[in-house]
VOGU-325070 format. One line per field, with one value per residue (C-alpha): residue number from 0; residue in three letters; chain; x, y, z. Coordinates in nm, 3 decimals, m for minus. Each point is the difference from the previous one (the first is absolute). Layout:
seq (NUM  ...)
type (ALA  ...)
mol (A  ...)
x (X  ...)
y (Y  ...)
z (Z  ...)
This chain:
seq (0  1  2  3  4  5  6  7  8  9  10  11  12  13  14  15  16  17  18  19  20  21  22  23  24  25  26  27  28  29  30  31  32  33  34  35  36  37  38  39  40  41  42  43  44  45  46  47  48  49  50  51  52  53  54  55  56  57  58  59  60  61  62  63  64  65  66  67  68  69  70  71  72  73  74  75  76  77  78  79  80  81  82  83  84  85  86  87  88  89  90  91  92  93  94  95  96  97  98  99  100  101  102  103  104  105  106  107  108  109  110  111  112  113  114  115  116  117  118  119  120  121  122  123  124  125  126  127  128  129  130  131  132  133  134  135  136  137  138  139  140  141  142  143  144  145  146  147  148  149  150  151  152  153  154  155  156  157  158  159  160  161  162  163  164  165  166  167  168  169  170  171  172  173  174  175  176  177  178  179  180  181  182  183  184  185  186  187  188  189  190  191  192  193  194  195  196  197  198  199  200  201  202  203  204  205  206  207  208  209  210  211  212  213  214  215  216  217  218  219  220  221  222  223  224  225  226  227  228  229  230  231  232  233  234  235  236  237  238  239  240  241  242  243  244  245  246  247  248  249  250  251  252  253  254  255  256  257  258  259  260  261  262  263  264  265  266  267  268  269  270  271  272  273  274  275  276  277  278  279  280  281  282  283  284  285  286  287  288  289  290  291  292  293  294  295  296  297  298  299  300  301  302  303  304  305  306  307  308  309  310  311  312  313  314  315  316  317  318  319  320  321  322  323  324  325  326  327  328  329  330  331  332  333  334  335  336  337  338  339  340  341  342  343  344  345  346  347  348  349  350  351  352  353  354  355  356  357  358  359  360  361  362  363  364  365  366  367  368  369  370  371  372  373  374  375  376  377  378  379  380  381  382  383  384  385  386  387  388  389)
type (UNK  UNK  UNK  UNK  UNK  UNK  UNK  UNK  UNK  UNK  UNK  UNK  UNK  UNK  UNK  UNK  UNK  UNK  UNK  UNK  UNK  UNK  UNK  UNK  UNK  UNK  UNK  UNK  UNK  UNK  UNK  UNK  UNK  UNK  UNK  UNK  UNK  UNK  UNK  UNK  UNK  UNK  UNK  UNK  UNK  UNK  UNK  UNK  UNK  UNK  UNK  UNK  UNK  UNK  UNK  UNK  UNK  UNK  UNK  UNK  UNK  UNK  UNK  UNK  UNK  UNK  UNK  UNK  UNK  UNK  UNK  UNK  UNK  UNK  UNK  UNK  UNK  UNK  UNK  UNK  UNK  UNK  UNK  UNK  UNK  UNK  UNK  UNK  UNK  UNK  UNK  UNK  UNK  UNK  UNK  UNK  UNK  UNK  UNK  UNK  UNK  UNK  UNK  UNK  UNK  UNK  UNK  UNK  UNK  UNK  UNK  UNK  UNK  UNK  UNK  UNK  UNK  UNK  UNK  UNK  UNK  UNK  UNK  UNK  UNK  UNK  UNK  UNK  UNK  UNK  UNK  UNK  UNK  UNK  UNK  UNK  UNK  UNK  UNK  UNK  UNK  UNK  UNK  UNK  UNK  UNK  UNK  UNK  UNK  UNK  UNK  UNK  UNK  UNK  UNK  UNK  UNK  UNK  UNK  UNK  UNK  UNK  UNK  UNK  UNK  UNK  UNK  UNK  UNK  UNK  UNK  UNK  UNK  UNK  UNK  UNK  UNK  UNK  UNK  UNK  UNK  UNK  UNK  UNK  UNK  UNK  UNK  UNK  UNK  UNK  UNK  UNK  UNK  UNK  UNK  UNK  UNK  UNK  UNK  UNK  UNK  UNK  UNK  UNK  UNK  UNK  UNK  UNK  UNK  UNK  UNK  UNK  UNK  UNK  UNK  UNK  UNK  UNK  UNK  UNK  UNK  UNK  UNK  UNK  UNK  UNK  UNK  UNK  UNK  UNK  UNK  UNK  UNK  UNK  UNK  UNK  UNK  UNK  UNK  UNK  UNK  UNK  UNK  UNK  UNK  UNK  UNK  UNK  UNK  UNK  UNK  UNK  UNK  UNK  UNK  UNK  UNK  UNK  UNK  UNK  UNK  UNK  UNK  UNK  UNK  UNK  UNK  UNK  UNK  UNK  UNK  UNK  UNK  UNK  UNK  UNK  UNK  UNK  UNK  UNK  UNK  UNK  UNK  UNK  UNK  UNK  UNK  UNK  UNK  UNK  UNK  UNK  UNK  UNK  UNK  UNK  UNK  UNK  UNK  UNK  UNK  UNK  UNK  UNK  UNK  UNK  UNK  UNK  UNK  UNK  UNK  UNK  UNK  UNK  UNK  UNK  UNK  UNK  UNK  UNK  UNK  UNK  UNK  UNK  UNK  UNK  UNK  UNK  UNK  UNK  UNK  UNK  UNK  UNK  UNK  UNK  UNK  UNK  UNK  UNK  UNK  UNK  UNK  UNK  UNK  UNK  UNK  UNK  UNK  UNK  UNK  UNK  UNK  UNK  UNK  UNK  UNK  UNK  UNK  UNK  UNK  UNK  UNK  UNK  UNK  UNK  UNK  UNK  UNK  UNK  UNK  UNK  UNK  UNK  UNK  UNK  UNK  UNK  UNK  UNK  UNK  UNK  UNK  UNK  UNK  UNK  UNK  UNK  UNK  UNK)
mol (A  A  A  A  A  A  A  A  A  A  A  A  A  A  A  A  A  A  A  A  A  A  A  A  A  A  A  A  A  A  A  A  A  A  A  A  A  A  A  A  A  A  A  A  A  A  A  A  A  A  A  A  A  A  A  A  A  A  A  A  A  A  A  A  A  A  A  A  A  A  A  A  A  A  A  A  A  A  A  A  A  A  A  A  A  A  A  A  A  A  A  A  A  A  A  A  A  A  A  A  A  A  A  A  A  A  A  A  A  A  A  A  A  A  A  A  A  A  A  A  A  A  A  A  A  A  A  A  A  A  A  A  A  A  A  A  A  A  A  A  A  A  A  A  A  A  A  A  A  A  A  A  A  A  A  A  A  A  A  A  A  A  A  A  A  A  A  A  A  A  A  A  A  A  A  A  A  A  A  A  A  A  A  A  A  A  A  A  A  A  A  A  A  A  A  A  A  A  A  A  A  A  A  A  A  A  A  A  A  A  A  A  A  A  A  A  A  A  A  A  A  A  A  A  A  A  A  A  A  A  A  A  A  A  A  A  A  A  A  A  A  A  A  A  A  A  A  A  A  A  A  A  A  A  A  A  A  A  A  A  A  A  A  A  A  A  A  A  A  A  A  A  A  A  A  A  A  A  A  A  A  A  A  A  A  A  A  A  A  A  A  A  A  A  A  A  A  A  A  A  A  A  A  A  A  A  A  A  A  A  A  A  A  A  A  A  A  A  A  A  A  A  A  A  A  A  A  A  A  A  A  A  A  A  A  A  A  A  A  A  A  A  A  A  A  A  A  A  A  A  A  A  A  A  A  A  A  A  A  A  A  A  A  A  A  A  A  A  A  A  A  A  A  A  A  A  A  A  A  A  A  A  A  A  A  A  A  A  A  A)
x (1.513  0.204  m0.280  0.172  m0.389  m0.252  m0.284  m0.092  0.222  m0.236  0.174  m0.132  0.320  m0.145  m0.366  0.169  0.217  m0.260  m0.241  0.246  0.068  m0.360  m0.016  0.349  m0.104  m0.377  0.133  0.347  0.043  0.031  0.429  0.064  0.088  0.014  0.255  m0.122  0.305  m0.132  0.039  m0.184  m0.250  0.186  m0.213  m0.073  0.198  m0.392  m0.133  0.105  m0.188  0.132  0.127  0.230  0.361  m0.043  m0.344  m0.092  m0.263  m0.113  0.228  0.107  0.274  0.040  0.305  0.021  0.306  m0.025  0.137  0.174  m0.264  0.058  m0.204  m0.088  0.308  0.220  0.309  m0.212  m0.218  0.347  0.160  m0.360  0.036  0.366  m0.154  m0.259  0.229  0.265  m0.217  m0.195  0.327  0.006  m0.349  0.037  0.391  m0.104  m0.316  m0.021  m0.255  m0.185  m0.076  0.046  m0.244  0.045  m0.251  0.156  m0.072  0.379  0.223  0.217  m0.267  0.020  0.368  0.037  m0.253  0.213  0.328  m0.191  m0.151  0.346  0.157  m0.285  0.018  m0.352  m0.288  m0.087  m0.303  m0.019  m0.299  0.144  m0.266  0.213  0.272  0.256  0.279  m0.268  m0.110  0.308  0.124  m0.336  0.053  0.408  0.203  0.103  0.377  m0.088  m0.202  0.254  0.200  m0.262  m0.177  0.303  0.010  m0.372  m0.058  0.187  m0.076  m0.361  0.136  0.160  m0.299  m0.232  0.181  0.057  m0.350  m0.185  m0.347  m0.081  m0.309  m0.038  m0.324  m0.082  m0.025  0.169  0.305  m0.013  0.170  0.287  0.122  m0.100  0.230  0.291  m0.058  m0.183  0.054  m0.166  m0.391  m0.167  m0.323  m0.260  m0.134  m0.104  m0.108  m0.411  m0.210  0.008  m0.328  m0.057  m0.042  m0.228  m0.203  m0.021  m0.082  m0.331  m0.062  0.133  m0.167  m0.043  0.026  m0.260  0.162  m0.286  0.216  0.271  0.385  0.028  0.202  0.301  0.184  0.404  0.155  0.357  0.355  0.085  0.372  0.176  m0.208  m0.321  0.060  m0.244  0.209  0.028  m0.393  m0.248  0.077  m0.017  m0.330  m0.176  0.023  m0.159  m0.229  m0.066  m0.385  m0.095  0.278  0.101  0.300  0.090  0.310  0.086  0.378  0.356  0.335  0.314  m0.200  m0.255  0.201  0.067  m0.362  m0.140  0.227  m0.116  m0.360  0.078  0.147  m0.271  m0.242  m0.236  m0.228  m0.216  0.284  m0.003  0.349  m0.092  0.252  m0.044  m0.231  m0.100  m0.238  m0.333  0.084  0.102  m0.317  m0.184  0.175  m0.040  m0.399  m0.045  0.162  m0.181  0.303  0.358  0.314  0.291  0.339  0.338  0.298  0.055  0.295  0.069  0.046  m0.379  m0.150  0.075  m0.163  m0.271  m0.085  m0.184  m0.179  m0.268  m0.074  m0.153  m0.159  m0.186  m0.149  m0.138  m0.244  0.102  0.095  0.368  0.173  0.369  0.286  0.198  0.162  0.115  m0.138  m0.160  m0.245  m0.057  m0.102  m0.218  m0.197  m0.031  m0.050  m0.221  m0.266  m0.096  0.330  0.203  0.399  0.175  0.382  0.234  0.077  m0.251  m0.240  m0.201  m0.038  m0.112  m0.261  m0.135  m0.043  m0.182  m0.262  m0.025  m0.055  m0.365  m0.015  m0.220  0.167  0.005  0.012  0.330  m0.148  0.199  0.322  m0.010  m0.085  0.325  0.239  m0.073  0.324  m0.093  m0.012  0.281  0.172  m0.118  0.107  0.346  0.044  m0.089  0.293  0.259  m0.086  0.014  0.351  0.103  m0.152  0.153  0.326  m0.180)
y (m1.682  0.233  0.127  0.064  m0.053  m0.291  m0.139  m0.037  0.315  0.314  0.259  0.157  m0.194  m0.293  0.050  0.133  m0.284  m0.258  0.122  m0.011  m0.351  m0.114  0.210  m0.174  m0.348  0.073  0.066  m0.152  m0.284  m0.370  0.040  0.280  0.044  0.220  0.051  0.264  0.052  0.221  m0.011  m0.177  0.271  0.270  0.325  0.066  m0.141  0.009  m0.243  m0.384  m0.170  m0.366  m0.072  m0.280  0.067  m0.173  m0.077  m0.173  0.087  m0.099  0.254  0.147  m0.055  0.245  0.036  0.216  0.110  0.018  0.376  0.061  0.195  0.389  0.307  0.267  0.223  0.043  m0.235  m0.284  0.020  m0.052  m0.242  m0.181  0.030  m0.146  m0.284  m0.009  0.079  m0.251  m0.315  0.119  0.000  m0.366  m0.120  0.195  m0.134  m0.323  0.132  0.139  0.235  0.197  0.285  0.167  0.184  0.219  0.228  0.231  0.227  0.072  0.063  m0.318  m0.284  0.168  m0.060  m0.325  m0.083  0.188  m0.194  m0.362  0.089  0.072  m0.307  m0.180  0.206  0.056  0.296  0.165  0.177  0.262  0.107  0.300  0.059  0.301  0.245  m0.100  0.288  0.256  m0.159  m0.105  0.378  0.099  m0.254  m0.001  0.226  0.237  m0.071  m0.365  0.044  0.268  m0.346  m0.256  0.177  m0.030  m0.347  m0.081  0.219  m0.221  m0.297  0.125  0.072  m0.296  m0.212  0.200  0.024  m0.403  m0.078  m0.059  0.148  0.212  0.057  0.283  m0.024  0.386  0.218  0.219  m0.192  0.133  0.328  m0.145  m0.312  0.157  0.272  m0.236  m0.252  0.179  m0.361  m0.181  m0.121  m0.022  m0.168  0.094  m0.266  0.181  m0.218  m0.136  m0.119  m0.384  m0.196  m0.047  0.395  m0.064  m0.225  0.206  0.303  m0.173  m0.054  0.335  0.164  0.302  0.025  0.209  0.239  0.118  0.333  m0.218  0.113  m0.087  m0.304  0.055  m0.308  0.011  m0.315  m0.050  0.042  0.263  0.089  0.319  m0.004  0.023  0.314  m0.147  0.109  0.375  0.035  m0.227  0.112  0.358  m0.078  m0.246  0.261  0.281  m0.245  m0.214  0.060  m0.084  m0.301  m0.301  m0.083  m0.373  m0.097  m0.366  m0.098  0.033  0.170  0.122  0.376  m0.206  0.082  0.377  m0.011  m0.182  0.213  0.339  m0.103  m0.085  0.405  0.189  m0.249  m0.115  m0.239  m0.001  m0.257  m0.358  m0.133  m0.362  m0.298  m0.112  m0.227  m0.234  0.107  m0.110  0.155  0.349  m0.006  m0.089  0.342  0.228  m0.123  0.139  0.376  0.257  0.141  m0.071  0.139  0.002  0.228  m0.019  0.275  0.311  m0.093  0.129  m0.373  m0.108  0.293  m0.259  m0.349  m0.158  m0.166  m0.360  0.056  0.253  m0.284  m0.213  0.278  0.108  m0.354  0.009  0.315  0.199  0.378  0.017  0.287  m0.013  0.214  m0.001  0.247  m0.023  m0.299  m0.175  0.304  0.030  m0.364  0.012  0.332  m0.148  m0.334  m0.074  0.147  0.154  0.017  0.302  0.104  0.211  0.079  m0.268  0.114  0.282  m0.026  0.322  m0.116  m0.353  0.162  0.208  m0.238  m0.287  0.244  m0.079  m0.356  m0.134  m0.313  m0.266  m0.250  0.030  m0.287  0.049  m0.209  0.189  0.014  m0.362  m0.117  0.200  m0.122  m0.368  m0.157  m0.314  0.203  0.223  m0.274  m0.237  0.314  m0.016  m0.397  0.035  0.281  m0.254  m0.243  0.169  0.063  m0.337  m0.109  0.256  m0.244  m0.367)
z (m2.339  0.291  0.259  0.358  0.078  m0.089  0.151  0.296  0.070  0.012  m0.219  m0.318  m0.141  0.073  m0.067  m0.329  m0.050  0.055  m0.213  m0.300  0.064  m0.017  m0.296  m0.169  0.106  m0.170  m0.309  m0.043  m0.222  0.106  m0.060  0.195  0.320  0.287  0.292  0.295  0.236  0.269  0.372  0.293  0.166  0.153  m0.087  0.396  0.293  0.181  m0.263  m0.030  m0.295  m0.048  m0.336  m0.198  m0.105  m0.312  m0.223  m0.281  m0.215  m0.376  m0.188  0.314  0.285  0.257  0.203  0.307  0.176  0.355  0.150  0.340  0.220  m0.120  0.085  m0.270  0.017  m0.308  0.179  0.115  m0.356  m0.177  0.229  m0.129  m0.329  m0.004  0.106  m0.216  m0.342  0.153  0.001  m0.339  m0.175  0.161  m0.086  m0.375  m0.040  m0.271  m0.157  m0.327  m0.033  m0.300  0.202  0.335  0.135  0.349  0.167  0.170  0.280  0.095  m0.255  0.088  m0.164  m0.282  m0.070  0.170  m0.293  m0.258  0.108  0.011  m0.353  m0.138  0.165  m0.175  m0.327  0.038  m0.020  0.239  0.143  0.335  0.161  0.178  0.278  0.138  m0.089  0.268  m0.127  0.043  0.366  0.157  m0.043  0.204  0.280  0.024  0.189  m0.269  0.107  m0.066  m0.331  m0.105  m0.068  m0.038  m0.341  m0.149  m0.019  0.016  m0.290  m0.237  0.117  m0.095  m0.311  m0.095  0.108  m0.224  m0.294  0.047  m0.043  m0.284  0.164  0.249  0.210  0.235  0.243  0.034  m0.308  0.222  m0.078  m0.298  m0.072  0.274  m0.252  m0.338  0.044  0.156  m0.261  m0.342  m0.175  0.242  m0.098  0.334  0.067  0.275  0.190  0.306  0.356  0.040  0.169  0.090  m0.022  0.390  m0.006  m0.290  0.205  0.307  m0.233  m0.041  0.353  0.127  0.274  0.154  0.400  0.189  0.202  0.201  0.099  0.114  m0.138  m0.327  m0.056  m0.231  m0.081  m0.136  m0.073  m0.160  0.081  0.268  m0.124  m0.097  m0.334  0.146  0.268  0.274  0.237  m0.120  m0.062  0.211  0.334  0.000  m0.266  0.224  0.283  m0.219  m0.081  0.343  0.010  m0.322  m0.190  0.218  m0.201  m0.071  m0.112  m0.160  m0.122  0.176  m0.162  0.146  0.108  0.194  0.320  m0.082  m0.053  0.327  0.176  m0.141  0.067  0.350  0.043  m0.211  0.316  m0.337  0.124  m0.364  m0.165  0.007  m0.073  m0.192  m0.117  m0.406  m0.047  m0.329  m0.287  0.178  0.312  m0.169  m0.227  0.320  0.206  m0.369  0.022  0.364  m0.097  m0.059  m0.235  m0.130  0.058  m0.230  0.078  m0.189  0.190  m0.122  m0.219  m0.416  m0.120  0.155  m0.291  m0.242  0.189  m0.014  0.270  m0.037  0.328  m0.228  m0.183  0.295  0.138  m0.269  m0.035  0.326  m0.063  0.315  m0.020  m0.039  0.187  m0.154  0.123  m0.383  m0.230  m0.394  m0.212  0.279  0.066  m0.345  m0.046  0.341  m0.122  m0.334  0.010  0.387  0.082  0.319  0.119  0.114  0.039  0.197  m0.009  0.213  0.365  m0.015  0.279  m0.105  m0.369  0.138  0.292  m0.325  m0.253  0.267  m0.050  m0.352  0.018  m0.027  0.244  m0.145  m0.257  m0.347  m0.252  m0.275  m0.246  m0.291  0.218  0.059  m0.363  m0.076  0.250  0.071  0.059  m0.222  m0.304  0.020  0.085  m0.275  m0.207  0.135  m0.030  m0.387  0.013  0.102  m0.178  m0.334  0.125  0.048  m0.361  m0.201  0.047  m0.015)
């Protein structure tokens, strides 16, 4: 198992990642065996959680390759994942494996997993968790993509036509690999909700607000993908004497973002470091409302973003700045939640006024997407793989 995240990283990778493994280790048989080659935490320069570079476990060893300290830019993030594929190859080098299976939120994963399953001569199984071709041509220069897609688009190519499954997380996925790939069979084992969000779902409270501002809680990465930068501080100034925005994560726009606050003179955010599950549920307990915001880019109509998933558990109004699939799936699936269109401040100011502020308990949503039983869903998946050659 390939996952550039695993616990006690905080990345929907590894909450992903980790999940599956309970789930494999559950409900594998006494003779098999499970190798997770992932990386020692390295999500966010601003967190340090202590883990071991090597565990064993019944059915399980875990190796984790310790990276070079990298921000989030697209040089430093490959620099990291040299690193990361270079000692793999190492750790992976004498082991013969049934099957190879690589989550995979850049492209590269994917097809370090489809070049270790062909050394091995085994199956292989992707969990694509984003459609890097699409994104990279968003975030690139286009004189640098212009030569990048190129190259990226068939190493996507040859990874997915390696494997013998593929999962895609968002449905709206779909139309983007069915059309590249009409012989493909995907599945559709979207993110969920993991069982401390369950718990807290149950306790969930809502805060008093007395006429105070409204408390509106973000917490995630603050990169390129996520447009902070382009929407909170002109939107916290519209909005100064009614939200007090707080803000929880770190990501290479954090700085573009402090700094833009610091010239629109907002004094309703409250720049926070990440912090581990209890903590966050903790900060999510004491808003009033959440706040979810992917950039205005073509690829991001397709995502899904695993952040939804949490929120919804916690019963809070949701007040989500998405577009494409995601909006569909917020309107559809969570109630009393609104969108508005990324990066536009009128659209968000408008629809604020839609949201009712007093929780609401998502008793179908949850039953739907609990992590434990999509992923027990997706463990039986692989499996069957594996068998169909023992």
């Amino acid at each position: 198992m390939l996952s550039f995240y695993y616990t006690p990283d905080l990345s929907a990778g590894s909450f992903r990642t980790t999940a599956l493994v309970h789930s494999l280790q559950k409900n594998t048989t006494k003779d098999m065996h499970i190798d997770v080659v992932t990386t020692l935490p390295n999500r966010y320069k601003s967190f340090n959680s202590e883990a071991l570079e090597y565990e064993q476990h019944e059915k399980l060893d875990v190796f984790r390759v310790k990276l070079p300290p990298h921000q989030s830019g697209f040089i430093d993030q490959s620099k990291a994942f040299v690193k990361y594929a270079t000692k793999a190859r190492l750790i992976t080098s004498d082991k013969d494996y049934d099957l190879v299976y690589a989550t995979s939120g850049r492209l590269m994963t994917a097809v370090f997993g489809a070049w270790i399953s062909s050394r091995c001569k085994a199956k292989l199984y992707l969990d694509i968790r984003d459609i890097f071709v699409d994104t990279i041509k968003d975030v690139l220069p286009r004189k640098i993509s212009f030569f990048t897609n190129p190259v990226f688009s068939f190493l996507e190519k040859w990874a997915v036509n390696k494997a013998d499954k593929v999962n895609l997380v968002s449905e709206g996925f779909r139309e983007y690999f069915q059309s590249r790939y009409p012989k493909k069979k995907f599945s559709f084992f979207t993110n969920g909700i993991d069982h401390e969000f369950i718990i807290a779902s149950n306790n969930a409270i809502m805060n008093q607000t007395n006429n105070e501002k409204l408390k509106v809680v973000y917490a995630g990465n603050m990169g390129e993908g996520q447009g902070l930068h382009k929407v909170i501080p002109e939107l916290a100034k519209r909005m100064q004497k009614h939200v007090q925005f707080i803000l929880i994560g770190d990501g290479g726009r954090k700085p573009e973002l402090q700094a833009a606050l610091d010239k629109a003179g907002c004094t309703n955010v409250e720049l926070r470091p990440p912090v581990n599950r209890d903590d966050l549920i903790d900060a999510y307990n004491e808003a009033d409302m959440l706040f979810l915001h992917l950039n205005d880019y073509k690829a991001f109509r397709k995502v899904l973003p695993s952040k939804l998933f949490e929120y919804a558990a916690l019963s809070k109004p949701i007040w989500a700045g998405v577009s494409g699939y995601a909006a569909k799936f917020v309107k559809e699936e969570i109630e009393n939640s609104v969108v508005f269109h990324p990066c536009d401040i009128d659209d968000a100011v408008h629809s604020f006024g839609d949201l009712i502020i007093k929780n609401t308990a998502r008793t179908k949503f949850i039953k739907k997407f609990a992590r434990v039983s999509i992923m027990d869903n997706m463990s039986d998946e692989i499996l069957n793989i594996i068998k169909q050659d023992l």
